[in-house]
LUMSEMAR-550804 format. One record per residue: residue in three letters; x, y, z of N, C-alpha, C in turn. Coordinates in steps of 0.2 Angstrom, whole numbers, plus 2048, in hexadecimal, padded with zeros to 3 digits. Layout:
% LUMSEMAR-550804
ALAXYZXYZXYZ
...
//
This chain:
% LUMSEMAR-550804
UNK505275A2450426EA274FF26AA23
UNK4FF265A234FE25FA1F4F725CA22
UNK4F225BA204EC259A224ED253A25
UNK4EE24DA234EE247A244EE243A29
UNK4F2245A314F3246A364EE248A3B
UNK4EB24CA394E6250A3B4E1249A3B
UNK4DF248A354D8246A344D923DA38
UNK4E023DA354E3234A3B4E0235A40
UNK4E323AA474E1238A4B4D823DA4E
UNK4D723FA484CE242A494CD23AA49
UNK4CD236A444C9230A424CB22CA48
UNK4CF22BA4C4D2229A504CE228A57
UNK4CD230A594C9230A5B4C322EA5E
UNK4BE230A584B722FA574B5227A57
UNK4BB222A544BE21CA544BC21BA5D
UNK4BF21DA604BE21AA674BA21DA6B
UNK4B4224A694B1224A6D4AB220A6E
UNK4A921EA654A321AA644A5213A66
UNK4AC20FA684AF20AA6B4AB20AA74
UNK4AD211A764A9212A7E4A2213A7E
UNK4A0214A7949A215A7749620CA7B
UNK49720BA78495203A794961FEA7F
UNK49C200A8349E1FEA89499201A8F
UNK493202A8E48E204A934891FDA91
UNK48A1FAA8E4881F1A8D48A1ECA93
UNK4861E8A9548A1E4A994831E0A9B
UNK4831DBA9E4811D2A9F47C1D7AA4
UNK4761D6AA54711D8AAB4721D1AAE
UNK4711D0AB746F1CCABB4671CBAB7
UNK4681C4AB64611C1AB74601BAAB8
UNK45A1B8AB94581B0AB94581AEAB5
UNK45A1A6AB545B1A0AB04531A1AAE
UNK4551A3AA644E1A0AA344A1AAAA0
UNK44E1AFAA644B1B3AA24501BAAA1
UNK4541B7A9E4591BCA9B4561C2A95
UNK4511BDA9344E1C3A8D44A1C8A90
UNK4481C7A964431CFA984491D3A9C
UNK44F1D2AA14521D5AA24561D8A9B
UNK4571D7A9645B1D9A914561DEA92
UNK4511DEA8E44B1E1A8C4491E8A91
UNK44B1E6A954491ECA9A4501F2A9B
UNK4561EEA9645C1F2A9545B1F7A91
UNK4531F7A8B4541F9A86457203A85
UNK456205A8A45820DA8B45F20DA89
UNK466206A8C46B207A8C46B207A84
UNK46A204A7F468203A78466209A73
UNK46120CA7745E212A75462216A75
UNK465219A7B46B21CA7B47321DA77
UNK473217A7747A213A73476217A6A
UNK472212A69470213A6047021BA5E
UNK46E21EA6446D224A6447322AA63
UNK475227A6847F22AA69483228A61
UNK483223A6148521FA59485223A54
UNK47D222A5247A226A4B47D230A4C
UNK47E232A54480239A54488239A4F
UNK489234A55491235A54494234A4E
UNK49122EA4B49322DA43490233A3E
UNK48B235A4148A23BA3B48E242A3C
UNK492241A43496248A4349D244A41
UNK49C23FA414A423BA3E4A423DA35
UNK49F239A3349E23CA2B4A0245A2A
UNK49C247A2D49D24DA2B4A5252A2C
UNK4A724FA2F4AF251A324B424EA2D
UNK4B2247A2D4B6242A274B6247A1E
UNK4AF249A1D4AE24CA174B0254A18
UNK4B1257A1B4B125AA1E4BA25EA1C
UNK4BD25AA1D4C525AA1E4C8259A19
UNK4C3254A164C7251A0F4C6258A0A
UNK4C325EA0C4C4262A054C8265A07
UNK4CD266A0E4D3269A114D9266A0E
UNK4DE26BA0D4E4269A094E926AA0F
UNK4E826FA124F0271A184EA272A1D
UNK4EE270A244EC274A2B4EF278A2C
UNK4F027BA324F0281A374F027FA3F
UNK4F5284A424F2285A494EC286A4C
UNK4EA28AA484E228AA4D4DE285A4A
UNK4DE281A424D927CA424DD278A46
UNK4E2278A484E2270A4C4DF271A52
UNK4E0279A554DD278A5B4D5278A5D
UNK4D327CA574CA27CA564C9273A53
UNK4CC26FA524CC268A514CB264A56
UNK4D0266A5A4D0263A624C8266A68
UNK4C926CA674C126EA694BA269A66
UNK4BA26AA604B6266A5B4B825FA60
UNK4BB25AA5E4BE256A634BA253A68
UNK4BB257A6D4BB259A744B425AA74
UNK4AF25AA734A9260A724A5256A6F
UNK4A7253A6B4A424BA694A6249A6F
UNK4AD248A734AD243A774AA242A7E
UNK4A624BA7C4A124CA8549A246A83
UNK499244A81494242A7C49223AA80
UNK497239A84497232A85493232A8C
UNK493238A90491238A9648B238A96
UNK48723EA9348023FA9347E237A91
UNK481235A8C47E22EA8A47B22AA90
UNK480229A93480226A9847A226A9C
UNK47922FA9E474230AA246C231AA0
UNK46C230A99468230A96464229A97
UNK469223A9546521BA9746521AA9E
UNK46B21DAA146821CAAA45E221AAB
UNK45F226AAA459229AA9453226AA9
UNK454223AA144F220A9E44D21BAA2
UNK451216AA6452211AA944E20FAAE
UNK44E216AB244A217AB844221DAB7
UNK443220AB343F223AB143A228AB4
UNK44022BAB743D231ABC43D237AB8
UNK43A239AB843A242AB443D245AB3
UNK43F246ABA44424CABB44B24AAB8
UNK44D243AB7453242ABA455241AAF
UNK44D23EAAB44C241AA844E245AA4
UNK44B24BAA544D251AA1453255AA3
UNK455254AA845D254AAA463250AA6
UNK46124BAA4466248A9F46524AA99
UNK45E24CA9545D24DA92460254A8F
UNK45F259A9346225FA93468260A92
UNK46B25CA9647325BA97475258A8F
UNK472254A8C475250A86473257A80
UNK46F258A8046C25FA7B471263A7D
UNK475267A8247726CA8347F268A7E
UNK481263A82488260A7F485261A75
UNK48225EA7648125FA6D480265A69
UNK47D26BA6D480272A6D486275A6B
UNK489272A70491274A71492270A6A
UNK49326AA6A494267A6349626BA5E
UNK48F26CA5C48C270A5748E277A57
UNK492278A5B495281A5B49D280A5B
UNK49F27CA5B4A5279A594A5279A52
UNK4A0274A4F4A0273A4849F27BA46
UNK49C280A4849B285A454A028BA46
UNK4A428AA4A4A928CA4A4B028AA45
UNK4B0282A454B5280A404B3282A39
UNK4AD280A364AB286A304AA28AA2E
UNK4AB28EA344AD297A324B4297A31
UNK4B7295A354C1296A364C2295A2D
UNK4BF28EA294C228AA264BF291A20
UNK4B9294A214B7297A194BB29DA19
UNK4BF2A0A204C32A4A204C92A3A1D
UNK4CB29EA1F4D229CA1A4D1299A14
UNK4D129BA0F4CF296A0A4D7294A08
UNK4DD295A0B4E4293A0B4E528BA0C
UNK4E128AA114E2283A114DE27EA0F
UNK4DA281A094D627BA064D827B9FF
UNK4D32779FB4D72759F44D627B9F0
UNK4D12819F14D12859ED4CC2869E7
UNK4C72819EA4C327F9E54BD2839E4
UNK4B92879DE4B428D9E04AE2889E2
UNK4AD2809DF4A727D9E14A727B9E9
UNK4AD27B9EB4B02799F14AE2809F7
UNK4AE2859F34AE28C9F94A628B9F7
UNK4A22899F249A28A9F34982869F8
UNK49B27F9FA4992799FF49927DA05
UNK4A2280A0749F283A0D49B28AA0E
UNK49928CA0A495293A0A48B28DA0B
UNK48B289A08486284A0848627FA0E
UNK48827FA1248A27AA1748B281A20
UNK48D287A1D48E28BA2448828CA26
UNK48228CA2747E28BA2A479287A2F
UNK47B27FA2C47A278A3047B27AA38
UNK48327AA3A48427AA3F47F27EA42
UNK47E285A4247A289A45473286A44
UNK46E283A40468280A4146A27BA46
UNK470277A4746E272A4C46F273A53
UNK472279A5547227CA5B46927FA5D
UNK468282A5845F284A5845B27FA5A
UNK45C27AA55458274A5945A271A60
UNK45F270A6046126FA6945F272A6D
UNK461278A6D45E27EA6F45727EA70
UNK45127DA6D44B27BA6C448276A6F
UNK44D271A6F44C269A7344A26DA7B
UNK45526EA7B451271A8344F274A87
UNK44C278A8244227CA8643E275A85
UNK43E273A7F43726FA8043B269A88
UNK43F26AA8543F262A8D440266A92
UNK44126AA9543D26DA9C43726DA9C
UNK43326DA9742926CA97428264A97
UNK42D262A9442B259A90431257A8E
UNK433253A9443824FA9143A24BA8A
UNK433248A8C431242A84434246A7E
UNK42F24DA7E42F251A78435254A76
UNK438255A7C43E259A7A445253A78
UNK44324DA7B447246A77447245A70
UNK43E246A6F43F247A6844124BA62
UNK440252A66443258A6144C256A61
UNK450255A67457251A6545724CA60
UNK453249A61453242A5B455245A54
UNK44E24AA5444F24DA4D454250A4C
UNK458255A5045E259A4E463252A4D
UNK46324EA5046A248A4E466246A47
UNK461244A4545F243A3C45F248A39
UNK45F24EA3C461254A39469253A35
UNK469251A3A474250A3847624CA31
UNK471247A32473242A2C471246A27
UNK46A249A2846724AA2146E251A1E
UNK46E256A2347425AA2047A256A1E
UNK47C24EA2148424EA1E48124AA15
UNK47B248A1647A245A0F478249A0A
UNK477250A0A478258A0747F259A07
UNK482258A0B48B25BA0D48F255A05
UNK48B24EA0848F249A0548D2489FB
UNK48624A9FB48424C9F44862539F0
UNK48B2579F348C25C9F249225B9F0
UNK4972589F349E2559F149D2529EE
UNK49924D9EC49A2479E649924D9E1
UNK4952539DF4942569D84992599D9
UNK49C25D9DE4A42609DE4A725B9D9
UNK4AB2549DC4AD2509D94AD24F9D5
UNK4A724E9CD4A524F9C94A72549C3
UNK4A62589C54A72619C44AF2609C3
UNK4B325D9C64BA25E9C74BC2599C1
//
C-alpha cells in the first residue's frame, strides 16, 4: 500500500489539533479603559498554548520526516499510526488544565495538571517508540537505503530519552511543581533539538544519494 494517504490524512490531523489548540483564546470581561491588565492576567492561557504549539509542531516535524523515507505501508503501520495519532490529540486537554491551574494557582490543582500533561507526553513518546521499532523491522517498506537504515538505528533511542525525562518531571513535580514544569519544558526542546539532528541527517542522506 502506498504511503501517501497515510501521511494526507496524519497532516490533516495535526492540522486541526493545533486549529483547537487556540480556541481556548476568547475576549476576558473587563472595564473600559483596562483591557490591557485583563489580557495580561490571561497570560497562563498563552503559556500553555505556545507551549502545546512548539510540542506539537516538533512531533509534527518529526512524523512529516519521518515517513517521507517510507516507500509502502501496511496494516499494522496504519494502525500503530492511528495510536501515534490518538496519543498527540490527548494533548489538548492537559493543556487546558495546565492554564486553568496556572490561572488560579493553587498547588495541588498545580501539579495535578502537570502530572497529567507529563504522563500524556509519555504515552506520546512510547507510541513514537514503538512506530520506530515496527518500521526498523520491516525494512520492506522503506526505500532501502543503507544511509537510510543508519537514521533509524541513530534516531531509536530519542523516543526512549523523552519518556525518561517525563518520567523525571513527574517525580520532581510531586516535590515542586515549578521544577517539574521546567524539566517538561526541556523534554519538549529536547524534541526540537532531536528533529534538527533527525532533519540534519536527511539532508546528508540526500546528498549521499
Amino acid at each position: 500500500m502506498r504511503i501517501d494517504r497515510l501521511e494526507a490524512f496524519s497532516d490533516g490531523v495535526y492540522a486541526i489539533l493545533i486549529t483547537i489548540l487556540v480556541l481556548e483564546f476568547s475576549v476576558p470581561e473587563y472595564q473600559v479603559g483596562h483591557l490591557m491588565e485583563r489580557v495580561l492576567t490571561q497570560w497562563p492561557i498563552m503559556f500553555a498554548y505556545v507551549i502545546s504549539f512548539v510540542y506539537v509542531g516538533a512531533i509534527w516535524l518529526f512524523h512529516h520526516d519521518f515517513f517521507q523515507t517510507l516507500k509502502y505501508t501496511s496494516m499494522e503501520l496504519n494502525v500503530i499510526n492511528l495510536v501515534v495519532l490518538f496519543s498527540v490529540t490527548l494533548i489538548d486537554y492537559p493543556t487546558a488544565l495546565v492554564a486553568q491551574a496556572l490561572m488560579e494557582r493553587n498547588v495541588k490543582d498545580m501539579r495535578f495538571s502537570f502530572i497529567y500533561y507529563e504522563l500524556i507526553a509519555m504515552f506520546i513518546s512510547v507510541t513514537f517508540a514503538v512506530l520506530y521499532s515496527y518500521v526498523r523491522k520491516h525494512p520492506e517498506l522503506t526505500h532501502r537505503n543503507d544511509h537510510q537504515q543508519k537514521i533509524y538505528a541513530d534516531i531509536k533511542m530519542d523516543p526512549l530519552i523523552s519518556v525518561s525525562i517525563y518520567g523525571v518531571a513527574v517525580i520532581i513535580t510531586i516535590f515542586s511543581p515549578w521544577w517539574g514544569l521546567l524539566v517538561l519544558v526541556l523534554g519538549i526542546i529536547y524534541h526540537f533539538i532531536a528533529y534538527i539532528r533527525l532533519g540534519s541527517r536527511m539532508q546528508k542522506t540526500i546528498r549521499l544519494e
